[in-house]
C-alpha positions as CSV (number, residue, x, y, z in Angstrom):
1,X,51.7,5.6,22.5
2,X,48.4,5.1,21.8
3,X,45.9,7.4,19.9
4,X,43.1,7.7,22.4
5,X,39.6,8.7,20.4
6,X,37.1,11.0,21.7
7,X,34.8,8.8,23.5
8,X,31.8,10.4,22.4
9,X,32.4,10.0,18.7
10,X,32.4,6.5,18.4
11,X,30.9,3.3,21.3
12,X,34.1,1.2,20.2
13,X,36.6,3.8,20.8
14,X,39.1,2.6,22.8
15,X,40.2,-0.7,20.7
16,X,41.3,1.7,17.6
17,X,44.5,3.8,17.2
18,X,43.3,6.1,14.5
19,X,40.0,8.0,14.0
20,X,37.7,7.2,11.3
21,X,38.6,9.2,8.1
22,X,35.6,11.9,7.0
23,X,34.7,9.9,3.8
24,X,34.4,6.6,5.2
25,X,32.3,8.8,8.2
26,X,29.9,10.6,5.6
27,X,29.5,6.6,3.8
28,X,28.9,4.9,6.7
29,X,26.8,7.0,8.7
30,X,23.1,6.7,8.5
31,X,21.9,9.6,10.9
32,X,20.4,11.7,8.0
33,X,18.0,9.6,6.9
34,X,17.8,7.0,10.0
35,X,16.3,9.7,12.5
36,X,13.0,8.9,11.6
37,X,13.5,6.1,14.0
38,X,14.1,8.4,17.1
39,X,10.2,7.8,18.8
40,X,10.6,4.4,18.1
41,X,14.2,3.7,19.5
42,X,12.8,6.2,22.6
43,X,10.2,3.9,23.1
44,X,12.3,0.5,23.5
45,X,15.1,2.3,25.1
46,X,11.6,2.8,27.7
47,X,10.4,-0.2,27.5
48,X,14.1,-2.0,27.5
49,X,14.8,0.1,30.9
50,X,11.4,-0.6,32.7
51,X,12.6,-4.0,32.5
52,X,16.2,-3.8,33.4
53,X,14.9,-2.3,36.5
54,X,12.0,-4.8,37.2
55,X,14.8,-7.3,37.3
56,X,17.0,-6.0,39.5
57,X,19.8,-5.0,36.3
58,X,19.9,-1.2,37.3
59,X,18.6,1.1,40.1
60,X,15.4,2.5,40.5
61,X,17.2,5.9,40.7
62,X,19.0,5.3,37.2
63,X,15.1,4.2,35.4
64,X,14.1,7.6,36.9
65,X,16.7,9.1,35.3
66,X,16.8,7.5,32.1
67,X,12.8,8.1,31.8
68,X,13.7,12.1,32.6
69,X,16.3,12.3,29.8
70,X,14.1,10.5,27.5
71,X,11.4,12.3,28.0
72,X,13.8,15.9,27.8
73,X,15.1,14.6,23.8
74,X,11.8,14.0,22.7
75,X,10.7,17.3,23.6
76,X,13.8,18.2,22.0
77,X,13.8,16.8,18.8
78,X,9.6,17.8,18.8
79,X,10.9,21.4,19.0
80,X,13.7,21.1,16.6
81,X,16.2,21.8,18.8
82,X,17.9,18.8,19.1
83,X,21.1,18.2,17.5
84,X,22.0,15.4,15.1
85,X,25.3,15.0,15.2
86,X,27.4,12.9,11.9
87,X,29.7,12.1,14.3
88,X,27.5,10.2,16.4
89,X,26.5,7.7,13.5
90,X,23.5,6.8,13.8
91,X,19.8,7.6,15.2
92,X,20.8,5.3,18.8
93,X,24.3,6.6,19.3
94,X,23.0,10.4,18.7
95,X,20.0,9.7,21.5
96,X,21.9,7.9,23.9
97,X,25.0,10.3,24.1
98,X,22.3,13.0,24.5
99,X,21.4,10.7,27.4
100,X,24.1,10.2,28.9
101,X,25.3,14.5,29.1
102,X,21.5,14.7,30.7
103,X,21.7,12.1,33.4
104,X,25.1,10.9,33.3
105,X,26.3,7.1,34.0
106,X,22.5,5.7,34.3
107,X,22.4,7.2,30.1
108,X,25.2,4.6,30.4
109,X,23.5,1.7,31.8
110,X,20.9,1.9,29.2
111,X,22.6,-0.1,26.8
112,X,23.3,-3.2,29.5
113,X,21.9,-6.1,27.7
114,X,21.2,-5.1,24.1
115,X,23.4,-4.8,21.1
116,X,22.6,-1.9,18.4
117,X,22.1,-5.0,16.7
118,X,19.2,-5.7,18.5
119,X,17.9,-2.4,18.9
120,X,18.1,-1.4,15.6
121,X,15.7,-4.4,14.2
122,X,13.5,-3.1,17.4
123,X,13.3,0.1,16.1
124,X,12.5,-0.6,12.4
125,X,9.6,-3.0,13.4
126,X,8.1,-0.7,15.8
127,X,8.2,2.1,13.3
128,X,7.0,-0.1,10.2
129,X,4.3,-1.3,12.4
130,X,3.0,1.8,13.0
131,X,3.4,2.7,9.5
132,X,1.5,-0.6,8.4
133,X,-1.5,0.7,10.3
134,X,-1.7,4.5,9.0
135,X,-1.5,2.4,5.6
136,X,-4.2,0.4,6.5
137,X,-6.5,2.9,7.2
138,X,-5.8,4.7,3.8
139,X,-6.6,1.3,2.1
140,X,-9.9,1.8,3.8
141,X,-10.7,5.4,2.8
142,X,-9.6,4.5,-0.9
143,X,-12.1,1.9,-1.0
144,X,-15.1,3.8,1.1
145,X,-14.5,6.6,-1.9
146,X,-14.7,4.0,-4.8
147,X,-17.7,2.6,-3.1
148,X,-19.4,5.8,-3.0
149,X,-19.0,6.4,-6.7
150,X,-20.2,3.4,-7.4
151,X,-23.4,3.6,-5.5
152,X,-24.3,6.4,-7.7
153,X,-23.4,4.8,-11.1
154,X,-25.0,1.3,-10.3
155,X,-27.1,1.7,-13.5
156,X,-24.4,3.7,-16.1
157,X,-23.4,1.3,-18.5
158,X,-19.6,1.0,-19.7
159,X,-18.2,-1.1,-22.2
160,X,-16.2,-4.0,-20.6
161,X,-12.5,-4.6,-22.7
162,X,-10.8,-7.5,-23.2
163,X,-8.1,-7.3,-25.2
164,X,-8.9,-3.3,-25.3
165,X,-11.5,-4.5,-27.4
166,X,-15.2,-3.5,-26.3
167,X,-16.2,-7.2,-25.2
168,X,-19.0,-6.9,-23.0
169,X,-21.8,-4.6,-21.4
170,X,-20.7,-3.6,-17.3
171,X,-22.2,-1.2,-15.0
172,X,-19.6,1.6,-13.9
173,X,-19.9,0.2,-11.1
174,X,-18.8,-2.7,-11.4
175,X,-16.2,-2.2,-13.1
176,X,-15.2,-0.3,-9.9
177,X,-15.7,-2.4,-7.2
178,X,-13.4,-4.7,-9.0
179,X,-10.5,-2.3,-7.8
180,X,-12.2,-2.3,-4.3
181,X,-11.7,-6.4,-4.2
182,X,-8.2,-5.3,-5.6
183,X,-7.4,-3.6,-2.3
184,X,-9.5,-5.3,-0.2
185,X,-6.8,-8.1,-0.7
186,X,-3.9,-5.1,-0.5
187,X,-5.2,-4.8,3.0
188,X,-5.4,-8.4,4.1
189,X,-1.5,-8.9,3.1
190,X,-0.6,-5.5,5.1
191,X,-2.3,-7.3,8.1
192,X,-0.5,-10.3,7.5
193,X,2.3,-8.6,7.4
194,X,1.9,-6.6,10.8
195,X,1.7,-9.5,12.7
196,X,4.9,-11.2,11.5
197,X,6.4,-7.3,12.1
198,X,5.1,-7.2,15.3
199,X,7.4,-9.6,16.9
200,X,10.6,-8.3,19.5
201,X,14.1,-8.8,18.5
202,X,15.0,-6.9,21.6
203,X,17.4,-9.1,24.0
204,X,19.1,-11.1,21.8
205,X,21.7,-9.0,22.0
206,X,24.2,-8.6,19.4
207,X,23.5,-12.5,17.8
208,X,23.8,-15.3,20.9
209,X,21.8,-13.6,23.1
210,X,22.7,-11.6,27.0
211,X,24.2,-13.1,30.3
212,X,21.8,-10.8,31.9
213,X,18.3,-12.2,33.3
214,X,16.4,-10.0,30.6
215,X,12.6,-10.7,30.9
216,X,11.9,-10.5,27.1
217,X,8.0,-11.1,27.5
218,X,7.7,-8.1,29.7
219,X,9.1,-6.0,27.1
220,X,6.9,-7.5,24.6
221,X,4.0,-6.3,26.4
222,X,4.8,-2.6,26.8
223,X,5.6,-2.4,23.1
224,X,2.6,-3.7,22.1
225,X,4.5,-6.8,20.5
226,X,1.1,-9.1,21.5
227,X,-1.3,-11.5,20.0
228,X,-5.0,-10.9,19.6
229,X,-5.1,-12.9,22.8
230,X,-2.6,-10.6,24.3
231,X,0.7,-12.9,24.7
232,X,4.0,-11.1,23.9
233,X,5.9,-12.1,20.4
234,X,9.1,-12.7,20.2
235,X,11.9,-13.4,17.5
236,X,13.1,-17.0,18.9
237,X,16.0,-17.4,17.7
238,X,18.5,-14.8,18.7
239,X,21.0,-15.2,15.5
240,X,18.1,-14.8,13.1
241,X,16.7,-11.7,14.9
242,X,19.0,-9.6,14.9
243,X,19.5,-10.6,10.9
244,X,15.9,-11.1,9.4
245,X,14.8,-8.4,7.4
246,X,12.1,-11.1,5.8
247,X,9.1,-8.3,7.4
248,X,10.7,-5.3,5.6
249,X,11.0,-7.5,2.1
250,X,7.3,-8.5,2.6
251,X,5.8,-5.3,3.4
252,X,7.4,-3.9,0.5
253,X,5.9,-7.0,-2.1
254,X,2.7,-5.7,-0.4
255,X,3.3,-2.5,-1.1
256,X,4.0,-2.8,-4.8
257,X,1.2,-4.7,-4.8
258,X,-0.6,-1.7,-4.0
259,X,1.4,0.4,-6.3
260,X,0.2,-2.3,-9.3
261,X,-2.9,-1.8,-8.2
262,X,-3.1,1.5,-8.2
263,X,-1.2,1.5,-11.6
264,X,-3.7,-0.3,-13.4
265,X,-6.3,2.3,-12.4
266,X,-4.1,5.3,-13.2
267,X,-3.9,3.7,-16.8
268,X,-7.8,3.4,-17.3
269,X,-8.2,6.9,-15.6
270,X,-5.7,8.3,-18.1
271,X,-7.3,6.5,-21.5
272,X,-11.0,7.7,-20.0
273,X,-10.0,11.4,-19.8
274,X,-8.6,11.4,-23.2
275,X,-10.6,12.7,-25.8
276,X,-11.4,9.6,-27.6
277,X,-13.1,8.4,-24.4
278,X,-14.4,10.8,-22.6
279,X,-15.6,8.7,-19.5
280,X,-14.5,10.7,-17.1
281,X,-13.4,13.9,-15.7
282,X,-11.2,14.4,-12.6
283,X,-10.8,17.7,-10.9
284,X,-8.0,20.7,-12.3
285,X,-6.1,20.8,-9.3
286,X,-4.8,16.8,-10.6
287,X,-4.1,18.1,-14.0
288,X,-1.6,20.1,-15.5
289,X,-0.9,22.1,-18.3
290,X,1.0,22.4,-21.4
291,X,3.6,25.3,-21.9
292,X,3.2,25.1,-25.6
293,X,-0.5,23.8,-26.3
294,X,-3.0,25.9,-24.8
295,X,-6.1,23.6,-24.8
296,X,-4.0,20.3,-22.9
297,X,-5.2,19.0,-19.7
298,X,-2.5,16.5,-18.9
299,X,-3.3,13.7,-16.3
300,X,-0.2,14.0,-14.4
301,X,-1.2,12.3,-11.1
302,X,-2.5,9.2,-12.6
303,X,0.7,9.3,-15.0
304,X,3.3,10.0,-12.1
305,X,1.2,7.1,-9.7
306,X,2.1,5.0,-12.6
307,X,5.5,5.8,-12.5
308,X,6.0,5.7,-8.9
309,X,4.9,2.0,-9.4
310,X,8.3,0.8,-10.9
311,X,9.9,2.6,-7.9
312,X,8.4,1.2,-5.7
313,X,9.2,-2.3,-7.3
314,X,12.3,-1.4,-7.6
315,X,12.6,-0.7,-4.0
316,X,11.4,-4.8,-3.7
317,X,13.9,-6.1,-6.1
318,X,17.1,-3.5,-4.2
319,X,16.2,-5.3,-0.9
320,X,15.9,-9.2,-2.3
321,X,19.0,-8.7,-3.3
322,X,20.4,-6.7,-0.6
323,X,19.5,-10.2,1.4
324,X,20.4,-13.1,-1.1
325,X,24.4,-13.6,0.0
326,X,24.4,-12.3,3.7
327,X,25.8,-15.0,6.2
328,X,24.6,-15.0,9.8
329,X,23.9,-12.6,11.9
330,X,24.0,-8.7,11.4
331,X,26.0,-7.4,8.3
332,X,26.5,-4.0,7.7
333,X,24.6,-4.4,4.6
334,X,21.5,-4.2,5.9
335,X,22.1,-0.4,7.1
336,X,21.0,-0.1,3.4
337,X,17.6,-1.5,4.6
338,X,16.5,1.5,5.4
339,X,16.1,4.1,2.5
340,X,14.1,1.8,0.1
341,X,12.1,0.8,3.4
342,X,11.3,5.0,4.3
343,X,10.8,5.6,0.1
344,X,8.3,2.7,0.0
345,X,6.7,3.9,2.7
346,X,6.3,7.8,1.7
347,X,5.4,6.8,-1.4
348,X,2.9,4.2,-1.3
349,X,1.3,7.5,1.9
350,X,1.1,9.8,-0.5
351,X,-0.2,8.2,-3.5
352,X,-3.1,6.5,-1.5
353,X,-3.7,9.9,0.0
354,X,-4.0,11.8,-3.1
355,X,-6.2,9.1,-5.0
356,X,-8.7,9.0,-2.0
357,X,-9.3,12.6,-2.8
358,X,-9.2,12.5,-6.9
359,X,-11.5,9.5,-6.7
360,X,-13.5,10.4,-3.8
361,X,-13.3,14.5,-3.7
362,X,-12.7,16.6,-0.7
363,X,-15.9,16.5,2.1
364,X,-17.7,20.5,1.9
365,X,-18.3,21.6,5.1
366,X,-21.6,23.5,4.5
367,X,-23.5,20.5,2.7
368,X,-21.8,17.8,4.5
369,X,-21.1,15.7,1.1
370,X,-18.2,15.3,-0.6
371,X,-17.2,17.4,-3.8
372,X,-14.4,17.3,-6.4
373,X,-14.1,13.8,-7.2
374,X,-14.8,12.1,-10.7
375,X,-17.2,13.2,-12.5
376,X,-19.1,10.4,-14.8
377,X,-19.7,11.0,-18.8
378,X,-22.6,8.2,-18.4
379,X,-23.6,9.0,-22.4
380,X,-20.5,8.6,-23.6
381,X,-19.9,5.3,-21.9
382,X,-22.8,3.8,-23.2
383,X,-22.5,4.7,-26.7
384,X,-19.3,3.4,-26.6
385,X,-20.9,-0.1,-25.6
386,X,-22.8,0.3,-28.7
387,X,-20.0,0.3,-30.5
388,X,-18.3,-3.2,-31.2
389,X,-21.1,-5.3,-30.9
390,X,-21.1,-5.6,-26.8
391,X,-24.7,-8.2,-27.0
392,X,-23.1,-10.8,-29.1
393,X,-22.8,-13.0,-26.7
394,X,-25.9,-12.4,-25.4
395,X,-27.3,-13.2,-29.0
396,X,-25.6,-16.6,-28.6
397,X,-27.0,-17.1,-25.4
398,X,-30.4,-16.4,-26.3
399,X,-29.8,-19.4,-28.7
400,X,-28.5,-21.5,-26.8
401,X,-31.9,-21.2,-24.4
402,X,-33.4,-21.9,-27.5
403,X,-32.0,-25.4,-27.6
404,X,-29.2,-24.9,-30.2
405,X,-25.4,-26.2,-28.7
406,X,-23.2,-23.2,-27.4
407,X,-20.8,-23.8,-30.5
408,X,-23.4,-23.6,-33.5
409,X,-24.9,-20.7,-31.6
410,X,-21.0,-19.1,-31.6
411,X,-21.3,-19.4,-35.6
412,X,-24.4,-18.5,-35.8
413,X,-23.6,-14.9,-34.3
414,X,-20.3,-14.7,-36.1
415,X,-22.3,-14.6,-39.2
416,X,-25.1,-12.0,-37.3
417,X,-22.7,-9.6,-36.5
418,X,-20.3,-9.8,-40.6
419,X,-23.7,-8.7,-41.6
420,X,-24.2,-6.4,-39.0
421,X,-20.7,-5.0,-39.8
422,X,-21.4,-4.8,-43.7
423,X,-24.5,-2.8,-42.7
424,X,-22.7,-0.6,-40.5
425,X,-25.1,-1.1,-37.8
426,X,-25.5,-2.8,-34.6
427,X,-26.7,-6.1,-34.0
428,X,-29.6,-4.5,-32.6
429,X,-30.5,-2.5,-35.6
430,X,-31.0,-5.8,-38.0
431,X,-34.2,-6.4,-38.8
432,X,-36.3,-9.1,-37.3
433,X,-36.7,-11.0,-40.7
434,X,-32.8,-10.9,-41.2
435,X,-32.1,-12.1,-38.0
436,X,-34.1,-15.2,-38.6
437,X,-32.5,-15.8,-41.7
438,X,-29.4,-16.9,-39.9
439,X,-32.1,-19.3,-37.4
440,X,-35.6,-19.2,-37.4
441,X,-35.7,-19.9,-33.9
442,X,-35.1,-16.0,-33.5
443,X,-38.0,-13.9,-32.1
444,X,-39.4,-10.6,-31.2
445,X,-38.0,-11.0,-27.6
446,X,-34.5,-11.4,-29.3
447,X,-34.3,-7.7,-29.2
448,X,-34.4,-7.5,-25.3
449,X,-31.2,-10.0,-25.3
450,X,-29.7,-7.4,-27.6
451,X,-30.2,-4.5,-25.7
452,X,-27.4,-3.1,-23.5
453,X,-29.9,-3.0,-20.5
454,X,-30.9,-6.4,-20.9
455,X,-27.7,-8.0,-21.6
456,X,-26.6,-5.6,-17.8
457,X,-29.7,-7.4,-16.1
458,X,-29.1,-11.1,-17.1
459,X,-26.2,-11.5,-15.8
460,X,-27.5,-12.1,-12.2
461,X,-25.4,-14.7,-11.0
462,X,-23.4,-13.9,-7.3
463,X,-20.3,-11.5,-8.6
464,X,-21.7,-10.5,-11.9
465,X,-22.7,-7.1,-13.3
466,X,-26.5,-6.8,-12.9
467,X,-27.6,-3.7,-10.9
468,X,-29.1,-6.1,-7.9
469,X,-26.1,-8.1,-7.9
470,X,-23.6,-5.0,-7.8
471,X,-26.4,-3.3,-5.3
472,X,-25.6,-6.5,-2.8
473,X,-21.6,-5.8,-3.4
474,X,-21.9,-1.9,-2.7
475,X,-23.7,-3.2,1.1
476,X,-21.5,-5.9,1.4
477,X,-18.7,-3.7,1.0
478,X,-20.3,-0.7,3.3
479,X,-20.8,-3.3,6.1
480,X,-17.0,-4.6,5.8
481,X,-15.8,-0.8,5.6
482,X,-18.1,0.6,8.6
């Protein structure tokens, strides 16, 4: 006799003469953290059954139905009072056997022609792709907010590091419109990505396809799955749609990208607020406390950004390998898609979200301007270009215009700035009649070359730090951004 399963637990039911035992249930299942998915797999259930009925594949009757029961979960699960069942699996199995109680056998004929195969790699893409553009947008408000604080610190002067060594003489702002070229680029891969996303998986079924006469391109176009010219995109190959996950590995290099990004300004934000900088401020309600030392202001959002990096890397490296031995098509393996996908996501949200308001502060309704955001220590910037010697190269430049070769005018400087050292001075501080004791070709004029403001304004070349030059980025970037 056989051991007849209830029919609602489990699509495969009938072939199996035992039930699933509760561990393997609670391992397999993905409901708990897959039921983000539900507006998306509402939406190509939708889409799916427009067409099904365009072609002739189910009633007219049965799309009315299906759209009425469809439209009944999601104000259901909007409300909270739908009910996810373990059970049930998965996000699709929990919506469509909500279906089918609600409207009976047309909740049945939903599923004619698609595979969860299919509708699963559906679902992710829409949902990513929608993702990809809230993303996008915070990319944009990140870099509006480092714009703006540049366009008030064109003329503060901060030592440029190489090496963490002062090197050279930079406007603040420079130095941050260098991040806002960093996720400029972030924001060119993320649209990259959304357009290799936005391509339908939806008909191939589980992996060779459907017998029935689906009309794939009509699908394409009321998901949205179009061109800039409007013509639907679709996965061509039915055995590697239903099995690429190449648009979930890509978005997530992209996002650590981001991540690095954002890293590599949570370090500099961390060394300027410590006391032996002193660059910057950023507001208390980014800081903690100590429990122990009464006087600490911790930087815990730039330090936890920073952290949050390496998980979100991590999250790239989990799904490489999740990919690297699967065989054609669909493998269970790729149910574990999903968590490092949603973490990404959250995470890389949240942290662009809270920098756009440490960098750029939070807009005061009564004055209309924003407040709360970094707050410059433009003295103590540039008297730490003083220190180090920042003009040396200007010094050797100065030579150089002289007529001496690049090289001599190197040693030449070397030697400047041994006596400068011995003197405990700056290269600026020397004397005239000591300075042309290393070359007589040294004038009065050398002292403008040495000067932190004149070494800032020479360098006028396209790109470089001089206040006209980063004045023509700050448009630049305003036009791109508007």
């Amino acid at each position: 006799m056989t051991n007849q399963l209830d029919k609602k637990s489990q699509a495969w039911s009938a072939l199996f003469s035992e039930p699933m035992s509760e561990l393997v249930k609670r391992y397999t299942a993905s409901v708990f953290f897959d039921q983000r998915l539900w507006r998306a797999d509402i939406a190509g259930s939708l889409a799916h059954a427009q067409m099904l009925a365009t072609q002739g594949i189910i009633s007219a009757a049965d799309w009315a139905d299906i759209q009425r029961g469809l439209g009944q979960i999601t104000r259901d699960i909007e409300s909270g009072q739908f009910e996810w069942q373990l059970d049930l699996e998965d996000v699709h199995l929990n919506i469509e056997a909500r279906l089918t109680q609600l409207v009976g056998d047309a909740g049945k004929r939903l599923h004619t022609g698609r595979s969860r195969n299919d509708q699963v790699a559906t679902d992710v893409r829409l949902w990513l792709r929608d993702e990809i553009d809230a993303i996008s947008a915070l990319l944009v408000d990140l870099q509006r907010a480092l714009v703006d604080v540049a366009n008030r610190h064109v003329d503060v002067i901060l030592p440029g590091f190489t090496h963490l060594q002062v090197a050279q003489p930079v406007s603040f702002a420079h130095h941050l419109l260098a991040y806002v070229e960093m996720f400029a680029r972030d924001a060119e891969r993320m649209a990259d990505v959304r357009r290799r996303t936005n391509r339908l998986p939806l008909g191939s079924a589980a992996l060779a396809g459907t017998t029935y006469p689906l009309d794939r391109e009509q699908v394409a176009k009321l998901l949205g799955m179009v061109d800039e010219q409007g013509q639907p995109q679709l996965c061509m190959n039915s055995l590697d749609a239903v099995s690429d996950r190449d648009f979930a590995i890509e978005f997530t290099a992209a996002a650590s990208l981001v991540m690095i990004h954002i890293s590599r300004l949570s370090e500099e934000l961390i060394l300027w607020m410590s006391q032996n900088f002193a660059f910057v401020r950023i507001a208390d309600r980014f800081t903690t406390g100590s429990s122990i030392m009464p006087q600490k202001k911790n930087p815990d959002v730039p330090e936890l950004a920073r952290g949050k990096t390496g998980r979100v890397v991590g999250h790239l490296m989990g799904l490489l390998t999740l990919m690297k031995g699967q065989p054609l098509a669909y493998n269970k393996d790729n149910q574990e898609d999903k968590e490092p996908l949603f973490d990404t996501v959250d995470t890389l949200k949240d942290t662009l979200r809270i920098f756009c308001d440490m960098v750029g502060g939070q807009l005061n309704p009564a004055t209309g301007r924003k407040e709360g955001g970094i707050e410059v220590n433009a003295q103590a910037m540039e008297q730490a270009a003083q220190r180090g010697y920042a003009t040396a190269t200007d010094l050797a430049d100065y030579l150089v215009k002289k007529g001496l070769p690049f090289r001599d005018a190197h040693e030449i400087v070397a030697h400047a700035v041994r006596a400068a050292s011995t003197h405990a001075c700056d290269l600026a501080d020397l004397p005239l009649s000591v300075l042309q004791g290393f070359h007589p070709a040294i004038g009065q004029d050398v002292y403008e070359a040495l000067s932190l403001q004149g070494s800032l304004h020479a360098r006028h070349t396209v790109g470089g730090t001089a206040p006209a030059q980063v004045r023509q980025q700050i448009e630049r970037h305003r036009l791109r951004l508007a």
